[in-house]
C-alpha positions as CSV (number, residue, x, y, z in Angstrom):
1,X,0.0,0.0,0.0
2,X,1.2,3.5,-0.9
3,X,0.3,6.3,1.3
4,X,1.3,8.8,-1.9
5,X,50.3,17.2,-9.7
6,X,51.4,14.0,-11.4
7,X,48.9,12.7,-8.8
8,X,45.7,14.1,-7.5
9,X,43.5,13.3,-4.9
10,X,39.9,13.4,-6.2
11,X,36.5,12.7,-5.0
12,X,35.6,9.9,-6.6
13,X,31.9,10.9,-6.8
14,X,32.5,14.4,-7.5
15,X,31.5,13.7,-10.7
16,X,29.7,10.5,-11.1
17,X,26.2,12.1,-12.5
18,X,27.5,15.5,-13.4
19,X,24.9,17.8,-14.5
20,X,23.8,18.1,-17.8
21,X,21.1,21.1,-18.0
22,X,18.4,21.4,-15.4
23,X,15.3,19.6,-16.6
24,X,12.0,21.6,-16.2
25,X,9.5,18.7,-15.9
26,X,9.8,15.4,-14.5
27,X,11.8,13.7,-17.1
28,X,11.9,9.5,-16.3
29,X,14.6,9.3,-14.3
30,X,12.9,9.2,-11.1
31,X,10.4,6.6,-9.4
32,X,6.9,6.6,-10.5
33,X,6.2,7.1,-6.7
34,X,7.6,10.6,-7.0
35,X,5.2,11.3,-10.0
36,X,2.5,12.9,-7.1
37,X,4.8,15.0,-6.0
38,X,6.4,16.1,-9.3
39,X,3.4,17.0,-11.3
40,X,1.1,18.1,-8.1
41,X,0.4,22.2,-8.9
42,X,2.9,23.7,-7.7
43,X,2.3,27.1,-5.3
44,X,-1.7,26.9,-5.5
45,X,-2.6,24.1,-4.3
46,X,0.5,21.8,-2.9
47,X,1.8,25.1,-0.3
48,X,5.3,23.9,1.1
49,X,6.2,25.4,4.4
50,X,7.9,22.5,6.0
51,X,10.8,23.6,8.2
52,X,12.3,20.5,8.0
53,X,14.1,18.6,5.2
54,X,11.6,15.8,3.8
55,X,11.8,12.5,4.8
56,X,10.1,9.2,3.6
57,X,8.6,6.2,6.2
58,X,8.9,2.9,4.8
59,X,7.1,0.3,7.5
60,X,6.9,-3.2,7.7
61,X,5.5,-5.0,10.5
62,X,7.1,-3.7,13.6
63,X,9.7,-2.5,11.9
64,X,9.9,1.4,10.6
65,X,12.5,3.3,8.5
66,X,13.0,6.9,8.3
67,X,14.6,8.0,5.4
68,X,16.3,12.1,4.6
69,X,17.1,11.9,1.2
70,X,20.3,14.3,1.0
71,X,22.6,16.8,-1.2
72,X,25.7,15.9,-1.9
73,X,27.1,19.0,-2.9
74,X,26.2,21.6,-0.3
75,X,27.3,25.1,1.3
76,X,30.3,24.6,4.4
77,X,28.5,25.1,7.5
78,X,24.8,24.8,6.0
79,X,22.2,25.5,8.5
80,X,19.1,23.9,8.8
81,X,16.3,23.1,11.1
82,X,17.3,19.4,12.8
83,X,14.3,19.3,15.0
84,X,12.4,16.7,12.9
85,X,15.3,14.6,12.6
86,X,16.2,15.0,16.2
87,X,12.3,13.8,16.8
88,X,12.6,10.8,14.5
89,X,15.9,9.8,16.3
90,X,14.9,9.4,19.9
91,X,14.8,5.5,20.2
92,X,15.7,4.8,17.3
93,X,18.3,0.9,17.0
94,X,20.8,3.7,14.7
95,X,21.3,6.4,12.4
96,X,22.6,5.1,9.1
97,X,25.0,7.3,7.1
98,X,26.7,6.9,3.8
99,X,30.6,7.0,4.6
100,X,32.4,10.2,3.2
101,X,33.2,10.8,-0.1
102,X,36.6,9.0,-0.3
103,X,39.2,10.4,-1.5
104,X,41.3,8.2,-4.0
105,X,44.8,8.6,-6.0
106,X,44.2,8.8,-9.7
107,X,46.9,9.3,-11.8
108,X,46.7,12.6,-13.3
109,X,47.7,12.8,-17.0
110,X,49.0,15.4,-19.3
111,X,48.9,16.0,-22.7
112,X,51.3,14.0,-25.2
113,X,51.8,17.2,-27.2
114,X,49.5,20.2,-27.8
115,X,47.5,22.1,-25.8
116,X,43.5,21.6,-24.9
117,X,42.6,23.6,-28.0
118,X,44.1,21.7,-30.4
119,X,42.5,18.4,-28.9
120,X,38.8,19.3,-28.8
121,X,36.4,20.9,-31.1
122,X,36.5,25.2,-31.4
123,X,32.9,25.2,-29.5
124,X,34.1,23.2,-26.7
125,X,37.1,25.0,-26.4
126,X,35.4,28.4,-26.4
127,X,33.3,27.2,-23.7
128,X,35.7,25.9,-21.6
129,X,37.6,29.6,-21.5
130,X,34.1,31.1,-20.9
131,X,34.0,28.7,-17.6
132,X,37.0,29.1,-16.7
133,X,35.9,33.2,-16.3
134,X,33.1,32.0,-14.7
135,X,35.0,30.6,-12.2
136,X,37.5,33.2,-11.5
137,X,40.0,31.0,-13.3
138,X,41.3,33.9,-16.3
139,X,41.4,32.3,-19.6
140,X,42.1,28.4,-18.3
141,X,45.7,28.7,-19.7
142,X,47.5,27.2,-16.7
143,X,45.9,23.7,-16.8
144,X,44.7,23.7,-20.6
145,X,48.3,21.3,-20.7
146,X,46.1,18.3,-19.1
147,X,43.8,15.9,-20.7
148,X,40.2,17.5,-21.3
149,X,38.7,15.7,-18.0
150,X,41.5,17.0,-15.9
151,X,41.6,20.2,-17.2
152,X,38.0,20.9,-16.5
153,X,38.2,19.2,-12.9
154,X,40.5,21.8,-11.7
155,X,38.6,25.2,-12.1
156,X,35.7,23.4,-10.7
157,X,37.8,22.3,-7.7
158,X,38.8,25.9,-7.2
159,X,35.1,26.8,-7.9
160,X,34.0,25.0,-5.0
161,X,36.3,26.4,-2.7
162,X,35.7,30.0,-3.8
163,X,32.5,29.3,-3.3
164,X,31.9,27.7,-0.4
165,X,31.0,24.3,-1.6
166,X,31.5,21.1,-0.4
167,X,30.8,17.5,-1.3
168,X,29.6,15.4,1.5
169,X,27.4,12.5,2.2
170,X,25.5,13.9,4.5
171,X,25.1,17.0,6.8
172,X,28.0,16.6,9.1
173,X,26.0,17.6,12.2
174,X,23.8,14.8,11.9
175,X,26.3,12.2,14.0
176,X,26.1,14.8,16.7
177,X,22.6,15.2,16.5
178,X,21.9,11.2,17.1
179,X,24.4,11.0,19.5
180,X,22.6,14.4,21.2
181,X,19.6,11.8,22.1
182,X,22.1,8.5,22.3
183,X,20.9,7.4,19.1
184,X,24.7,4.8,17.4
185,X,25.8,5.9,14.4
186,X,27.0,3.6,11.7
187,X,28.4,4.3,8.4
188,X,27.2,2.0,5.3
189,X,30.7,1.6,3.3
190,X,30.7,3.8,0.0
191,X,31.2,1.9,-3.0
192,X,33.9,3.7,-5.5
193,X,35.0,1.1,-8.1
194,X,37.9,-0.2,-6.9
195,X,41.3,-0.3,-8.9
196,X,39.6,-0.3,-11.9
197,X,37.6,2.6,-11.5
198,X,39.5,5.3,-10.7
199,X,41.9,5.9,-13.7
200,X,38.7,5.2,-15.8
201,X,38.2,9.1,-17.2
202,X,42.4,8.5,-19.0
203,X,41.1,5.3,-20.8
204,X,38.7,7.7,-23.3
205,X,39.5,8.3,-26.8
206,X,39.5,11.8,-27.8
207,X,35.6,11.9,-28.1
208,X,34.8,10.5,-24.5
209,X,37.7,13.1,-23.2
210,X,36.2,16.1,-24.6
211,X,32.9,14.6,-23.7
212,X,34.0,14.3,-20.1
213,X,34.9,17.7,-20.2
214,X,31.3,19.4,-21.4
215,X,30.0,16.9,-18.4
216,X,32.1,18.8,-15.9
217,X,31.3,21.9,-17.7
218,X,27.6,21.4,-17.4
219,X,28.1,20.3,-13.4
220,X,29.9,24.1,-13.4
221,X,26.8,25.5,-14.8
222,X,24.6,24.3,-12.5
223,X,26.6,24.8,-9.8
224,X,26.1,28.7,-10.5
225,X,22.8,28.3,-11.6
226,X,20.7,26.2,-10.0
227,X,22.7,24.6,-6.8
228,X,21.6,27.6,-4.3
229,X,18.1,27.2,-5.4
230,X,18.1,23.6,-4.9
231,X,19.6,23.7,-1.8
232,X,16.9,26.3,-0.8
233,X,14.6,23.6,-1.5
234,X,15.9,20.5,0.2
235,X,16.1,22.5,3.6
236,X,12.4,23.5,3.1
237,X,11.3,20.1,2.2
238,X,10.1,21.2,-1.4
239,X,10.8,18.0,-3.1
240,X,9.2,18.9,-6.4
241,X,11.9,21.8,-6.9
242,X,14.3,19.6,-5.8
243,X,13.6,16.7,-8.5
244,X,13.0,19.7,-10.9
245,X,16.6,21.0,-10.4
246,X,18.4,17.8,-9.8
247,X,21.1,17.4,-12.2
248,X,20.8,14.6,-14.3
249,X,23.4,12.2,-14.8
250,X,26.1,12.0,-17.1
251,X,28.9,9.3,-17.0
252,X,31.2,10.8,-19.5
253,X,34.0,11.2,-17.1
254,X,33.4,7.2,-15.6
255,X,32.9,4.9,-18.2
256,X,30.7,1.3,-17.2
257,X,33.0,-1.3,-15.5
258,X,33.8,-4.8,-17.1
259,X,30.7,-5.8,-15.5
260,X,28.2,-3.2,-17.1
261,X,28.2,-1.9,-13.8
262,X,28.2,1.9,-12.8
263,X,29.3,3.1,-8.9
264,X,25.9,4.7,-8.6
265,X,24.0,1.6,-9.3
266,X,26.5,-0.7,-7.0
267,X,25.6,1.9,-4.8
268,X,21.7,1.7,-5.0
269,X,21.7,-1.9,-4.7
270,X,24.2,-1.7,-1.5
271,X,21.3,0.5,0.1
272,X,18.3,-2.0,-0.9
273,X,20.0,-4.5,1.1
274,X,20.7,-2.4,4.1
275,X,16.9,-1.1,4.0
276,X,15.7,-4.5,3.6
277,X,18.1,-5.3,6.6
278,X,16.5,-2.3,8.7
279,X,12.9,-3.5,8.1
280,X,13.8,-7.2,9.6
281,X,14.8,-5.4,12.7
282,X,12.2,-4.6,15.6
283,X,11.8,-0.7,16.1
284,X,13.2,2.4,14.4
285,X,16.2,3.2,12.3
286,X,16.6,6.7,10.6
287,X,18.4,6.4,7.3
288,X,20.2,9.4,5.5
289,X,21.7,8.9,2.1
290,X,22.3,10.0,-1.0
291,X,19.2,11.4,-2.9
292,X,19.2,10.0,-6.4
293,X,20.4,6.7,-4.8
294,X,16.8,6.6,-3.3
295,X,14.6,8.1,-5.7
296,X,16.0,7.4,-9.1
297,X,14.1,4.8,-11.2
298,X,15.0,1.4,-10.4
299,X,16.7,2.6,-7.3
300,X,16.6,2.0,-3.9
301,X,13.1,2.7,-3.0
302,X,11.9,0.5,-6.2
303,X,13.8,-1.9,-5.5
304,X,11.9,-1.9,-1.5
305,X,8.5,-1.7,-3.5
306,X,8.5,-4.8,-5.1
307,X,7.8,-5.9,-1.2
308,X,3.9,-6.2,-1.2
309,X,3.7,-6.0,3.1
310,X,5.5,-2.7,2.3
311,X,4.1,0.6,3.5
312,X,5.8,4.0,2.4
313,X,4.4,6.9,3.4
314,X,5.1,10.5,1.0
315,X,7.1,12.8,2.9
316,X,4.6,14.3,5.2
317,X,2.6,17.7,4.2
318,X,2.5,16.2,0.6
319,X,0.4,12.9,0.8
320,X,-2.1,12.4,-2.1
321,X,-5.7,13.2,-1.2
């Protein structure tokens, strides 16, 4: 029932599912159980005034499991109201986090000869010195001696930090939060492709390079363009902007392993299991991860809803009449 360098240090997941443009209308890459909340009317007659980030109940027997959907890429020091979460916590078995963004050696490569104009297309190229602008970075010249990928990677390093971003699994006041009401924490090990993922991005040809780079060039874009807006909305529980604005994913940058496999779907998967694993345990157990881990199609909440003694209830204030 449904309640409706030679080396750098990268974060892996930076960009896994960099942005290409903003959709505007729900756009098949999330859950049909998302569809209610995506194409209610927006402003007249579904009014969002929750002061709390949204969260979904997923119930089975005895068993219930909280679940805050979260940003990955947020402001440092983001403030926002933690009195729901504090309410769901208190006697709750654990609050179950996604481990941090690891940080893993990949082996930076430069260009054989050349520059990064004469390696990609005119267009590209042009864009890529307009970003670079953007982002406070002059022209691009000092890194345009590094693959495409790289290239791009570093303004939008330095992009983050001028701006006051950070990636992160979760709001890193939650632990103290849980442990505020003596609520264990425990961190669900991230999944980042091993050895073979993580010099994936200098195994492209010269189409999936300059590829990778318009991915990262689109995750700039919405970085200046739609991240504050988005964020706005997670801390005010407005889910439908949030889907609305969520960048959609592009691999460019981290081609499919050996076994078909991307990260974020070993990822999805890894969360079914430990949902599943909640739900055969007596009481409560708050879950935050990963947003598009939960809601995408086919991910861990559709994978959950095959269970017919399931019962997920719509983050509350935007149930279906």
């Amino acid at each position: 029932m449904i309640r409706i360098m030679t080396r750098l240090a990268v974060i892996l997941l930076c960009l896994v599912g960099t942005a290409a443009q903003a959709q505007t209308a729900a756009d098949g890459r999330w859950s049909d159980i998302t569809e209610v909340i995506v194409k209610a009317p927006r402003v007249t007659e579904v009014k969002v005034n929750a002061p709390c980030p949204a969260m979904w109940r997923l119930q089975r027997g005895d068993s219930v499991v909280w679940v805050m959907p979260t940003l990955t890429t947020v402001t440092f020091g983001m403030r926002w109201d933690e009195r729901c979460l504090k309410r769901r916590l208190k006697g709750a078995n654990a609050l179950l986090v996604q481990s941090p963004m690891v940080r893993v050696a990949a082996d930076l490569v430069e260009l054989k000869k050349g520059r990064l104009k004469d390696v990609v297309s005119p267009e590209t190229y042009a864009r890529y010195k307009a970003a670079a602008r953007r982002a406070g970075e002059g022209n691009g010249g000092r890194y345009d001696r590094y693959r495409p990928g790289w290239a791009a990677t570093f303004f939008l390093r330095d992009a983050y930090a001028k701006g006051n971003l950070v990636n992160q699994s979760y709001p890193p006041r939650m632990p103290d939060v849980a442990r505020s009401v003596g609520t264990p924490v425990k961190e669900i090990t991230l999944f980042t492709g091993g050895d073979e993922g993580r010099n994936t991005r200098n195994l492209l040809d010269a189409a999936g390079d300059e590829a990778c780079l318009n991915a990262v060039l689109d995750r700039l874009d919405h970085t200046y363009d739609q991240l504050p807006d988005m964020i706005e909305a997670w801390r005010t529980a407005d889910i439908a902007t949030v889907l609305r604005l969520f960048p959609a994913e592009n691999d460019s940058c981290f081609p499919a392993r050996a076994d078909g496999k991307r990260i974020r779907q070993e990822n999805q998967d890894r969360w079914a299991t430990v949902l599943n694993a909640a739900l055969n345990t007596p009481g409560k157990t708050v879950v935050a991860m990963p947003l598009s881990w939960f809601l995408y199609k086919g991910g861990a909440l559709d994978q959950m809803r095959r269970d017919p003694n399931l019962i997920i209830t719509l983050p509350e204030g935007l149930e279906a009449e």
